[in-house]
C-alpha positions in Angstrom: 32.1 1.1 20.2 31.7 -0.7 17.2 32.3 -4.0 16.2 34.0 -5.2 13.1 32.2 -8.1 11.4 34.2 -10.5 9.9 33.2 -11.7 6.5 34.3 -14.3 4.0 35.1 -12.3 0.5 33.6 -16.1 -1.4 30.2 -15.2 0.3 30.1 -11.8 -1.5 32.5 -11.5 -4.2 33.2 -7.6 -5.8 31.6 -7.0 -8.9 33.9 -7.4 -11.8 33.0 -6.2 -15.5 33.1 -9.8 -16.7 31.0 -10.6 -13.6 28.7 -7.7 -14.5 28.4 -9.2 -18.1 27.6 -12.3 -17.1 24.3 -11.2 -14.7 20.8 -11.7 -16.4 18.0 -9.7 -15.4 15.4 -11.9 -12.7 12.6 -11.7 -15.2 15.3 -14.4 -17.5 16.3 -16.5 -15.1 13.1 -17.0 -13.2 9.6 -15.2 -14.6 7.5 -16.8 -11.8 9.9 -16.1 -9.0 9.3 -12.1 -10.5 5.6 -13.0 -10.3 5.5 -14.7 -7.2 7.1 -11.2 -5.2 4.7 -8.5 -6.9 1.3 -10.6 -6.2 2.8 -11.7 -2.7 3.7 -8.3 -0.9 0.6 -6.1 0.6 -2.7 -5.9 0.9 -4.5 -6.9 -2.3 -5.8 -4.3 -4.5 -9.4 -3.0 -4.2 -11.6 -2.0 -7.1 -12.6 1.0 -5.7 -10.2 2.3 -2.9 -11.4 5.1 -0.6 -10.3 8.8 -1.4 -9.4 11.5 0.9 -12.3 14.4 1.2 -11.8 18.1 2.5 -14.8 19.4 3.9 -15.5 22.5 5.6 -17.7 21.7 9.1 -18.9 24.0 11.1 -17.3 24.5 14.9 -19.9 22.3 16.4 -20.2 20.1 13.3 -16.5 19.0 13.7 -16.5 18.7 17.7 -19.8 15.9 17.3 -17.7 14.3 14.5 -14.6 14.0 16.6 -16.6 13.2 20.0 -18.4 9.6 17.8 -17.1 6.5 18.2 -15.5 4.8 15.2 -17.9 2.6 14.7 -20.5 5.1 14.6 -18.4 7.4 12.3 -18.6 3.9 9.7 -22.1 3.7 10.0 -22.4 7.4 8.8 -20.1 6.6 6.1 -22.0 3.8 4.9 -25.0 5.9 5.0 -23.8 8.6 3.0 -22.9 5.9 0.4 -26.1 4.5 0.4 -27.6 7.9 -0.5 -25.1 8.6 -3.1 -26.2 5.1 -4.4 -30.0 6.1 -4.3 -29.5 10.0 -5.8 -27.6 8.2 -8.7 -30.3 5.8 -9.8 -32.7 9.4 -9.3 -31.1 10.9 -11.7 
């Protein structure tokens, strides 16, 4: 069953049209408050974030892959950059 809150109409007031008229846009009243949420909320950007790859592994391929430990899986991944690293200055 539910319960009705009970709520004070002076804490939140209805909009009115002269109310509305009156509201500013955040960025007016308080640039740096605006500022403050976008740089605050997440993880911070990377330069270069990691992009999802399709490749087609043979039956055997994909059982090893799944079978490795994480941390082993990493250091294949930081091998395979390496070598892209070392192909481009080849080239």
């Amino acid at each position: 069953m539910a319960r009705k809150v009970k709520t004070n109409d002076a804490d939140a007031p209805e909009i009115t049209a002269a109310l509305f008229k009156q509201m500013r846009p955040m960025k007016d009243v308080d640039p740096g408050m605006v500022q403050a949420i976008k740089t605050a909320r997440g993880r911070p950007r990377v330069k270069h974030p990691r992009e999802v790859v399709s490749v087609r592994l043979s039956h055997p391929a994909k059982t090893a892959w799944d079978t490795l430990p994480t941390k082993k899986r990493t250091k294949i991944v930081h091998a395979m950059e390496l070598a892209a690293i070392q192909a481009a200055r080849r080239t």
